[in-house]
C-alpha positions as CSV (number, residue, x, y, z in Angstrom):
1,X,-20.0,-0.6,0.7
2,X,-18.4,-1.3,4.0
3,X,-17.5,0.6,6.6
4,X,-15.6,1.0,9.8
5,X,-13.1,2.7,11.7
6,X,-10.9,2.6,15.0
7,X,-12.4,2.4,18.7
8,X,-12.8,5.8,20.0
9,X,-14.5,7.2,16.7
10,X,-11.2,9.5,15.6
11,X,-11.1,7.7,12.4
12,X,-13.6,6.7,10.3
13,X,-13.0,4.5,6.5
14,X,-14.9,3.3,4.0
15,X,-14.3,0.2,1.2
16,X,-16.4,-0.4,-1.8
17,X,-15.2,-3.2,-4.5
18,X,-14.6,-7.1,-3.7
19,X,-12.2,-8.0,-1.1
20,X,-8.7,-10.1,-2.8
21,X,-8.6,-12.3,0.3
22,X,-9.7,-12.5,3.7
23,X,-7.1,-14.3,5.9
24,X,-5.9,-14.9,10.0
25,X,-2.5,-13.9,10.3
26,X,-0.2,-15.5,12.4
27,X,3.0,-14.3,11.7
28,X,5.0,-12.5,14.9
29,X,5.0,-9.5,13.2
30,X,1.4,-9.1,13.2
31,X,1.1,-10.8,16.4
32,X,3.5,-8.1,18.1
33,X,1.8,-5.2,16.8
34,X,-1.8,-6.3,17.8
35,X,-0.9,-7.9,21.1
36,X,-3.0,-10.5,19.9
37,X,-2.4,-14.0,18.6
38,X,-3.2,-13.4,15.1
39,X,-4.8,-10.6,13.2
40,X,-7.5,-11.2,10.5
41,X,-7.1,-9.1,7.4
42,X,-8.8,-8.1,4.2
43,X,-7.4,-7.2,1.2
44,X,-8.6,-4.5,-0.9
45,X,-7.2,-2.7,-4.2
46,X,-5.8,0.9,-2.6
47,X,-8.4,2.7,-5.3
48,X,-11.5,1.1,-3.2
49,X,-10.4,2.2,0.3
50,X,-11.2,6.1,1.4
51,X,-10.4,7.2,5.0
52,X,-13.5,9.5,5.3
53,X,-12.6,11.1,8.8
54,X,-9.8,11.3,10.9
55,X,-6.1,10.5,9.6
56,X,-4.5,7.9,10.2
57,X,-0.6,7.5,11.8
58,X,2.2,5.1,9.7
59,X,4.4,3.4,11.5
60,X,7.4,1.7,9.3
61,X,7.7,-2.1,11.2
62,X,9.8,-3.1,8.2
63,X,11.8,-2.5,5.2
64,X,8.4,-1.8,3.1
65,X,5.7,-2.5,5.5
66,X,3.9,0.1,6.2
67,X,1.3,0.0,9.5
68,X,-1.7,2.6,10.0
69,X,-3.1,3.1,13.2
70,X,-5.5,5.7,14.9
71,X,-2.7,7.9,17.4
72,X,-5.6,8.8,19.8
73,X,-6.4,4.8,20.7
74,X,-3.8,2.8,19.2
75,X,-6.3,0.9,17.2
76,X,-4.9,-1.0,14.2
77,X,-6.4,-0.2,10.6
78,X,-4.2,-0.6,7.5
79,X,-1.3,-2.5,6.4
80,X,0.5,-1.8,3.2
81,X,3.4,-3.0,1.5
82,X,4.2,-1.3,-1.9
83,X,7.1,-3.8,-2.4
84,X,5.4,-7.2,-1.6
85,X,1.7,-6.0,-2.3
86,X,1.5,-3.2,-4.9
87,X,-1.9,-1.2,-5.2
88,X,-3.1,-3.2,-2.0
89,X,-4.3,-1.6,1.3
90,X,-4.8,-4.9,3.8
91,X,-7.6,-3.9,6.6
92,X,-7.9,-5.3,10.0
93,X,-11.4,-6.8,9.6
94,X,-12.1,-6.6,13.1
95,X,-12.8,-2.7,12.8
96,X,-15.6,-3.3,10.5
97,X,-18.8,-2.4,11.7
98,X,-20.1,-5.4,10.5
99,X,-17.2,-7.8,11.3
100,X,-19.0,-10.1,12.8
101,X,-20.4,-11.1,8.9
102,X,-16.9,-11.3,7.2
103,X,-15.6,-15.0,8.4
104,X,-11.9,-15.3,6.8
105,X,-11.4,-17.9,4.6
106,X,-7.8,-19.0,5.5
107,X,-5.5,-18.9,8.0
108,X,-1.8,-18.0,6.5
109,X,2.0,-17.5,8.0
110,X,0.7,-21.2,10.1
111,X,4.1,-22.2,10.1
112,X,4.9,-19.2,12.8
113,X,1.8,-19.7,14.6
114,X,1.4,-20.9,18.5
115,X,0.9,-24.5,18.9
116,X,-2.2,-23.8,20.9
117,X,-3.6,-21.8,18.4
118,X,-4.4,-24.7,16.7
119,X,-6.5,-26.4,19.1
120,X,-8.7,-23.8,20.6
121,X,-11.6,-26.0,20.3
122,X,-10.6,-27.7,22.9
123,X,-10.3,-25.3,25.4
124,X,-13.5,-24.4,27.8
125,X,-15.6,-21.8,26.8
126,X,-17.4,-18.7,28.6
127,X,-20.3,-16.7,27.0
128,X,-19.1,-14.2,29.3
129,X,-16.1,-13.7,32.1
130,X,-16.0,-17.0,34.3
131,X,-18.0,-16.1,37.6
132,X,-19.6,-13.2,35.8
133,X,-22.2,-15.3,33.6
């Protein structure tokens, strides 16, 4: 069973079963909506995810896309897509509580992704904000 919800606590969900895949996004539409470079998702059969508190808002960013987001923080949750990914509910994996042990094993949509994104590992690294350590 996992577990995990959005950042002020309004929404709460819950996933038993196997994830299908656990991937970084870098397609622009996912980078838009997160304000992030990519997103990482999991994808779980809709049956196996419950929201146990809270409900979540949809936002329609395409066609069939659906994107579910807590309307109190603006935190990210659930992606489906009942054209492209029947019976699937796709979750940000960064708002597991346990995210940290969930690595994704792929990165897809690469051929949208920044250049840079590609080479992180060469860039300097912090443990914590530069002058702040």
């Amino acid at each position: 069973m996992l577990t995990g919800g959005c950042h002020c606590g309004a929404i709460r969900y819950q996933v038993s079963g196997e994830a299908q895949h656990h991937a970084l996004c870098h397609c622009s539409d996912c980078r838009r909506c997160a304000g992030a470079p990519a997103v990482a998702w999991m994808a779980f059969a809709d049956t196996d995810v419950a929201v146990t508190q809270g409900e979540a808002a949809v936002y329609a960013g395409s066609e069939h896309g659906r994107r579910h987001f807590c309307i109190q923080c603006g935190t990210g949750l659930f992606y489906t897509n009942a054209a492209m990914l029947p019976g699937i509910v796709d979750i940000q994996s960064a708002t597991l509580d346990d995210a940290a042990d969930h690595a994704p094993g792929a990165q897809i949509q690469v051929a949208e992704r920044f250049e840079w994104m590609a080479h992180l590992g060469d860039m300097p690294e912090f443990a914590r904000y530069p002058g702040m350590e």
